[in-house]
C-alpha positions in Angstrom: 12.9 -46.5 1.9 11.7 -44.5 4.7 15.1 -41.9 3.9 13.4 -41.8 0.5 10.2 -40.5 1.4 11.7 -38.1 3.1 13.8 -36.5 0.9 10.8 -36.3 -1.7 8.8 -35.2 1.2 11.3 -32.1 2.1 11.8 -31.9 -1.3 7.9 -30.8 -1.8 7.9 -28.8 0.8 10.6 -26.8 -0.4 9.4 -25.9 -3.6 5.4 -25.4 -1.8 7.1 -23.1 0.3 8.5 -21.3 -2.8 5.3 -21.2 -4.6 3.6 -20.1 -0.9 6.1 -17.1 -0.7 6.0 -15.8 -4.9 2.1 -16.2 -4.1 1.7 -14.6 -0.8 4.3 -11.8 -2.5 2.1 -11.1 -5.7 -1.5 -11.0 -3.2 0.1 -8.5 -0.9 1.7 -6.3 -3.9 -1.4 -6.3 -5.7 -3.3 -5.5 -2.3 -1.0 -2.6 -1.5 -1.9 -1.1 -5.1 -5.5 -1.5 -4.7 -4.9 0.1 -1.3 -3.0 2.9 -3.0 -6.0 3.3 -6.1 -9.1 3.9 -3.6 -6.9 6.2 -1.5 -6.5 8.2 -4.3 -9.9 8.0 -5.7 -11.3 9.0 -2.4 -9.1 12.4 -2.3 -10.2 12.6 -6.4 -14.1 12.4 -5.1 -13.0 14.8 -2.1 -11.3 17.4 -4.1 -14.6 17.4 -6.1 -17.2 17.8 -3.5 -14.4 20.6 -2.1 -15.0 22.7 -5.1 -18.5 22.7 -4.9 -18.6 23.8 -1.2 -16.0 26.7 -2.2 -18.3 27.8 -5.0 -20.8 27.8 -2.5 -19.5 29.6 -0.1 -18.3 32.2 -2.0 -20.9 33.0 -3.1 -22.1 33.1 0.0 -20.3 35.9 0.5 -20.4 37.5 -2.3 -24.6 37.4 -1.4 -23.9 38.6 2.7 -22.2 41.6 0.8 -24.7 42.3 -1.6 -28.0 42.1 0.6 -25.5 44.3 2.7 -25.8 47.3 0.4 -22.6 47.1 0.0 -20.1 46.2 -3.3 -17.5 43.7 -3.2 -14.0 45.7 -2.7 -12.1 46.8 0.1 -11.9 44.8 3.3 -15.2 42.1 1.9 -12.6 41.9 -1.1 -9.9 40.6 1.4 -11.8 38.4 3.2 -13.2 36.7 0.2 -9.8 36.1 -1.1 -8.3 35.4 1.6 -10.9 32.9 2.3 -10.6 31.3 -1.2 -6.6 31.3 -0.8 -7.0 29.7 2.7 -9.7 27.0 1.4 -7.9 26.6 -1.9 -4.1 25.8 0.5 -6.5 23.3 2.7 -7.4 21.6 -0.6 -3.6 21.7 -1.6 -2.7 20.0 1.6 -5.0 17.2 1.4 -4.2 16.7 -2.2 -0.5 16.1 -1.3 -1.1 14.1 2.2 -3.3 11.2 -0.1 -0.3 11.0 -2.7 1.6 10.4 0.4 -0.3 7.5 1.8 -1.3 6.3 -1.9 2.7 5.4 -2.2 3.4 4.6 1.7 0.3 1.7 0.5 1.8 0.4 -3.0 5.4 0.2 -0.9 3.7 -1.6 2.4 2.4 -4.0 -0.4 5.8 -4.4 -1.7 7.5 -4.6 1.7 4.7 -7.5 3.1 5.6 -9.1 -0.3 9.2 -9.7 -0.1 8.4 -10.7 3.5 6.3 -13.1 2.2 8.6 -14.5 -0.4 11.5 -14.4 1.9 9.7 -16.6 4.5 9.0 -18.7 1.9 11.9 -18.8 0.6 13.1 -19.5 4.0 11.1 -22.3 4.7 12.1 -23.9 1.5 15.7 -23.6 2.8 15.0 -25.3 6.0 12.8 -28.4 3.8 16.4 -28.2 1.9 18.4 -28.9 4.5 16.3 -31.7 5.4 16.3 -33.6 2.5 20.5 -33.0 2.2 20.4 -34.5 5.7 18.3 -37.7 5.0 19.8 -38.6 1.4 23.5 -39.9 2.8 21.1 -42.3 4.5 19.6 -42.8 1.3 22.8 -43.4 -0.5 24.7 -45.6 2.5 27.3 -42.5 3.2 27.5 -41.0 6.8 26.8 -37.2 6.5 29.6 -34.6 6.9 31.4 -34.3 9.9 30.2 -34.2 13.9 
């Protein structure tokens, strides 16, 4: 009876460690997107707060110029646009380096979860072989060879 108990035994296991690994593969999947959605509403709530600053500070210059007695062409022309152009390609950057780590999260998630469901389904292998070793005892046959 003993043989029995543990084949059912192993046989539990096996399919725990199945449910533990499609589990543990949905939690990390589901944490890598979350990951992935406040990494790209931060940048979102960044890219806003950068607008305001550049309005700001533009007209910043545009007000240095004009308590200056001076109009807005020539070389304070150029340095306002090439400030905007050089803020706006900043802003660009960032934009493009959070898509980057927004999908290097949602893949992490997906890598730790097929991890997780291959140990799993690992372990369930091993609780397998386990019970395939204790049923001949079971049954009264001698297992294979060795």
């Amino acid at each position: 009876m003993t043989d029995w108990v543990s084949v059912g035994i192993s046989a539990v296991g096996a399919l725990s460690s199945i449910a533990g690994g499609l589990g543990g593969k949905s939690a990390a999947e589901e944490a890598g997107e979350k990951q992935a959605d406040i990494i790209r509403k931060t940048e979102a709530e960044n890219q806003r707060r950068r607008q305001l600053d550049l309005a700001q500070k533009l007209g910043g210059i545009t007000g240095a110029v004009a308590a200056s007695n001076l109009r807005m062409s020539g070389s304070s022309q150029r340095y306002k646009s090439g400030f905007e152009s050089q803020y706006r390609s900043e802003m660009s950057w960032d934009k493009q380096k959070a898509r980057i780590e927004s999908r290097m999260a949602e893949k992490t998630g997906a890598l730790a979860g097929q991890s997780a469901m291959y140990s799993g389904l690992g372990s369930a292998a091993g609780f397998a072989g386990q019970a395939i070793s204790a049923a001949p005892k079971y049954l009264g046959s001698k297992p294979g060879p060795g």
